[in-house]
Structures are given as C-alpha cells and as structure tokens.
C-alpha positions in Angstrom: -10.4 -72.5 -29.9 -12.7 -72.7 -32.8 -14.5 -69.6 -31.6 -11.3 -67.6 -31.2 -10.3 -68.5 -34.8 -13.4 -66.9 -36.2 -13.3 -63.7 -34.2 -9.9 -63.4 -35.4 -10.8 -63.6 -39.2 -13.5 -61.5 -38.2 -11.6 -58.8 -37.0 -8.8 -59.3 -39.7 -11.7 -59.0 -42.8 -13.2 -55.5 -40.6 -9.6 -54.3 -40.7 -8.7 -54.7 -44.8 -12.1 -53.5 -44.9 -11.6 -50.5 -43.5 -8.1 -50.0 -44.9 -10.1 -50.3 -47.9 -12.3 -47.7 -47.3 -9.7 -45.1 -46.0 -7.5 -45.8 -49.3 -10.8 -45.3 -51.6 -11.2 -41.7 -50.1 -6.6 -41.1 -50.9 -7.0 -37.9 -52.9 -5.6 -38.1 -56.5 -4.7 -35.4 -58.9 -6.4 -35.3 -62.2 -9.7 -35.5 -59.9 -12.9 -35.0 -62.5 -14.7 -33.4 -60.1 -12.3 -30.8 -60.1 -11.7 -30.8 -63.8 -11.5 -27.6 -66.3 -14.8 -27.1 -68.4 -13.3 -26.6 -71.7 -15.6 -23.8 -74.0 -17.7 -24.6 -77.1 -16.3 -23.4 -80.6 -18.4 -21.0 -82.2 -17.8 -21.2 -86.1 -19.1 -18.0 -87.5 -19.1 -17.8 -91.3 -17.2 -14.6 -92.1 -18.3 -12.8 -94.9 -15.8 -10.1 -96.2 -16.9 -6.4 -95.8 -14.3 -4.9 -96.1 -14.0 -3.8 -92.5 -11.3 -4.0 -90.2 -13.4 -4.9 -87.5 -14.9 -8.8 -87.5 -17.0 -10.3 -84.4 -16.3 -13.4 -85.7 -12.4 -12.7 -84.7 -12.6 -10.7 -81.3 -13.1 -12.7 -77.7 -14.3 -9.8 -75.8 -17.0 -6.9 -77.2 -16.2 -3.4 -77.4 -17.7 -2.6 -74.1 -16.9 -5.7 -71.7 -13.8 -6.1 -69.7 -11.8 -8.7 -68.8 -13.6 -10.4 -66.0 -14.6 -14.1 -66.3 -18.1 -14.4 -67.5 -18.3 -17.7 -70.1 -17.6 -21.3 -69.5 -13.9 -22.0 -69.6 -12.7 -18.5 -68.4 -10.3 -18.3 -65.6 -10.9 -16.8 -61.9 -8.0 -16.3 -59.2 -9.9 -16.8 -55.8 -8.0 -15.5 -53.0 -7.9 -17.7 -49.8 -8.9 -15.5 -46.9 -10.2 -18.2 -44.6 -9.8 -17.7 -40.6 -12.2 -19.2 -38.9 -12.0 -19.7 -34.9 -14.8 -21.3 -32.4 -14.5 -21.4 -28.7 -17.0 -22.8 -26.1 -17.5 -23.4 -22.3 -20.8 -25.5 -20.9 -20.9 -26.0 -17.4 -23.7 -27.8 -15.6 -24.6 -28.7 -11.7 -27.3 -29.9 -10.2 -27.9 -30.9 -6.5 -31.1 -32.4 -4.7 -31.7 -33.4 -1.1 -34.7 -35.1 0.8 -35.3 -35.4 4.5 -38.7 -37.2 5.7 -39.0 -38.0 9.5 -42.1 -39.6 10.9 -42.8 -39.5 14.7 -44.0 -42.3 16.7 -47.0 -44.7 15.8 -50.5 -44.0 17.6 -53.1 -46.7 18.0 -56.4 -45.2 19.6 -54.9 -41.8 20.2 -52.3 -43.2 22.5 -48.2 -44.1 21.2 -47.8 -48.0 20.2 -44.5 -49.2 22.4 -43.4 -52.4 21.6 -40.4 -54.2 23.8 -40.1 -50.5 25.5 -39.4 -49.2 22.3 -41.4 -46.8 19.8 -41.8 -47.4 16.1 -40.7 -44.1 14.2 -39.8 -43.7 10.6 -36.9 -41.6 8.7 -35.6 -41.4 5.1 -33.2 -38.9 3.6 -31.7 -38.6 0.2 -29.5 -36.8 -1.8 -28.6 -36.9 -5.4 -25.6 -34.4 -6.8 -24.1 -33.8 -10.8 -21.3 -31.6 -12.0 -19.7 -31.7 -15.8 -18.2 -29.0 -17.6 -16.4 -29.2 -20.7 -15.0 -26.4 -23.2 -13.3 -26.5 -26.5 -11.7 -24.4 -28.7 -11.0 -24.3 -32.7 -8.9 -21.8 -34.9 -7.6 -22.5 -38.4 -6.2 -20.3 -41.0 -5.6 -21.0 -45.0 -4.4 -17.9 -46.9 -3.0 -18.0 -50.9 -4.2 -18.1 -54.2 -5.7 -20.3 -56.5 -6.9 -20.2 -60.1 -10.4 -21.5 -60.8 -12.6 -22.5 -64.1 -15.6 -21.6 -64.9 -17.7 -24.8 -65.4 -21.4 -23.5 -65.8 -23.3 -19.9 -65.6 -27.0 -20.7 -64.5 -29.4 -18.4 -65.2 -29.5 -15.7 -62.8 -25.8 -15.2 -64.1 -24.0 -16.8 -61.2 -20.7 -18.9 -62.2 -20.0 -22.3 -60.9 -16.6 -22.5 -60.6 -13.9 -25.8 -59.8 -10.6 -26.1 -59.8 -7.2 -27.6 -58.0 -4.0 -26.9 -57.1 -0.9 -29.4 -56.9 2.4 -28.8 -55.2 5.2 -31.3 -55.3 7.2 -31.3 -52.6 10.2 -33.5 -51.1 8.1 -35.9 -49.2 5.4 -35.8 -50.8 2.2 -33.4 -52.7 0.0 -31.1 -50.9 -3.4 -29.9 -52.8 -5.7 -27.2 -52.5 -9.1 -27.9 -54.5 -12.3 -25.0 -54.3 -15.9 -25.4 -55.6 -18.5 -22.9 -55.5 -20.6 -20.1 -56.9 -19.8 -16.8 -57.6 -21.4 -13.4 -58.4 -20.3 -12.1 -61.3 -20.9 -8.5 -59.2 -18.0 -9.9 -56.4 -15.2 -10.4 -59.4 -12.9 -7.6 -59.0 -11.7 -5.2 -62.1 -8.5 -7.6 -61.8 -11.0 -11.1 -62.1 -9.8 -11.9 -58.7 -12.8 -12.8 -56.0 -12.1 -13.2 -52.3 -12.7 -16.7 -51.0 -15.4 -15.4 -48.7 -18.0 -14.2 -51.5 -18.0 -18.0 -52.8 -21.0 -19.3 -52.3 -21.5 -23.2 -51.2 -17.9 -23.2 -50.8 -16.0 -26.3 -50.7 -12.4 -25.5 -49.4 -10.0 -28.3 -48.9 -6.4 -28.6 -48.1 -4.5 -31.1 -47.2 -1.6 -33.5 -48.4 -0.4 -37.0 -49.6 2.3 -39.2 -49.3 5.4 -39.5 -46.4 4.6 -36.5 -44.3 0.9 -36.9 -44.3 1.0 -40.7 -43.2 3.3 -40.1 -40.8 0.5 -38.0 -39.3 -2.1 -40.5 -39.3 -3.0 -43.4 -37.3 -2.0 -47.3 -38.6 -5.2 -49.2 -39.4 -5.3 -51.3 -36.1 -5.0 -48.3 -34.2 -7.8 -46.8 -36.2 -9.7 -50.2 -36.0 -9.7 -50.6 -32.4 -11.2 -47.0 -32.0 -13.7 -47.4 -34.6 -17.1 -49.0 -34.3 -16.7 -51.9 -35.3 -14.4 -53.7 -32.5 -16.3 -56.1 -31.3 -13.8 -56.8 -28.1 -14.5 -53.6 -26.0 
C-alpha cells in the first residue's frame, strides 16, 4: 500500500511538472524576442545658411530610395513557404543453412551401434522484412511587416517581428526572424520569405481552438518518457 502511495505522488509531481513545462513554452504577445528596435536620435546642431536644403531635417539623401537600410526601418516579408517531403525505405533480408554429415567411420569402416548408424544434420534459416514511408507537405502564404533590429557589417539586416490576429476563439500569431540582403529588398521594400536567411518561421495559435487540438496532460504523460508504469 505504502509503495503504491508513493508511485502515485510520484506520477502526480511528473504530471504538474510537465504541465508546467508545456505552459512555460504558451506563446504570449508582447514577446521581447520579437520586439521593434527603436532608432537612435541624431541631434545635429543646425546652423542657418540660408539654404532651403538642411541634412539635419531630411530622413533619406538625395540619392537613396526608400528601401529599409537603418535600425528601426520597416520590411514587408512575404510568406511564400511550401515545403513537401516524401519517403519510402524498404528492407529484406533472408538466410538459410543446411549441413548434413554422413555416417561415423572408426578404422576406415562405418560405426553401427544397436543396428543403427550415427549421422549428423543441422539446417537454419533466419528471414527480415520492414518497410515504412512517410510523407510531409505544409503551406503558409501572407504578409508580415518586420523591423530592422541590427545591420552587421557586411550590410546584412537582422530583422524580427510578430503578427497578432484576434479571433472568436481565440489569437493566432505569425512571428519571423532572420537576415536579409539588402540586394533581395525589392524597389517596393518588400523581400520574399525565401531570401531570409536563418529563418525562423512560426505559426500557430492560442486559446479554445488550439487546446482543443492538443492532448490533456495525462494523455501527454503516459506517452512521454517519464511513465514509469509501461
């Protein structure tokens, strides 16, 4: 009895453990790993010249367009993910042995004991056959805006940003991290998801209609490594 009683709290701890850990990992919005880098303020003195023209006064030079370039600016990435992934292993193997040994000679003549003669025979066989296959497609199209964050030193932009939709039953979030070239940004300072590099793409949702799609915690528990009654 005493030894069911502590298996039980055992498994009960493992279980608000893990609920826990699956509740740490909840998406929120307002994430700071997916926050806006604000710019710097330049204050430039301005000395009158009597020009109409003052740098001190203009965001973008006479020759530069409107394509993100500085920490803070803003790029529209275009989701044009489709990824799909199929794949077939089969594998058979088969083996057979057959050994037969003839009678038993002593002296150059056969050995008969009780009018019968000792002989000797073994055969084996061994046979495997698997297979498996599996097949993956997904597909995330749309638009999200982006920040700039940092521009290392070969020019490349680091960009982050989120997107939050409320919806009826609950919010669904798209967040992107990654580098771009400032050579991919288009004339229009959009960039196609696919020139990000060391993208981080996720999608996904919270509340009602995303728990309802998920498995409760003992169900979770008692597929998980650490039940210790299977």
């Amino acid at each position: 009895m005493k030894k069911a009683l502590t298996l039980t709290a055992i498994a009960a701890g493992l279980i608000m453990l893990q609920g826990c850990a699956f509740d740490t990992f909840d998406p929120k919005p307002d994430d700071p790993a997916y926050a806006p880098a604000l710019p710097q303020e330049d204050y430039v003195q301005a000395v009158p010249d009597g020009g109409i023209y003052h740098a001190a006064n203009s965001t973008n030079g006479l020759y530069t367009d409107t394509k993100a370039h500085r920490v803070g600016d803003i790029i529209s990435v275009q989701l044009e993910e489709s990824t799909s992934a199929k794949k077939n292993a089969g594998t058979t193997l088969s083996k057979e042995s057959a050994a037969n040994y003839g009678g038993v000679t002593l002296g150059g003549k056969q050995l008969h004991a009780f009018g019968l003669t000792p002989t000797l025979s073994t055969s084996d066989s061994d046979s495997f056959k698997g297979s498996g296959n599996a097949s993956q497609s997904n597909s995330l199209t749309g638009q999200i805006s982006v920040s700039v964050v940092r521009v290392l030193a070969n020019g490349n932009l680091q960009v982050q940003g989120e997107k939050w939709l409320m919806l009826n039953n609950g919010n669904e979030y798209v967040r992107v991290t990654g580098l771009i070239r400032p050579e991919d940004i288009n004339s229009d300072n959009t960039v196609s998801s696919q020139r990000i590099g060391n993208a981080r793409i996720q999608y996904g949702g919270t509340g009602d209609f995303s728990n309802t799609q998920q498995r409760g915690l003992l169900s979770r528990f008692f597929n998980s490594v650490f039940n210790i009654f299977s």
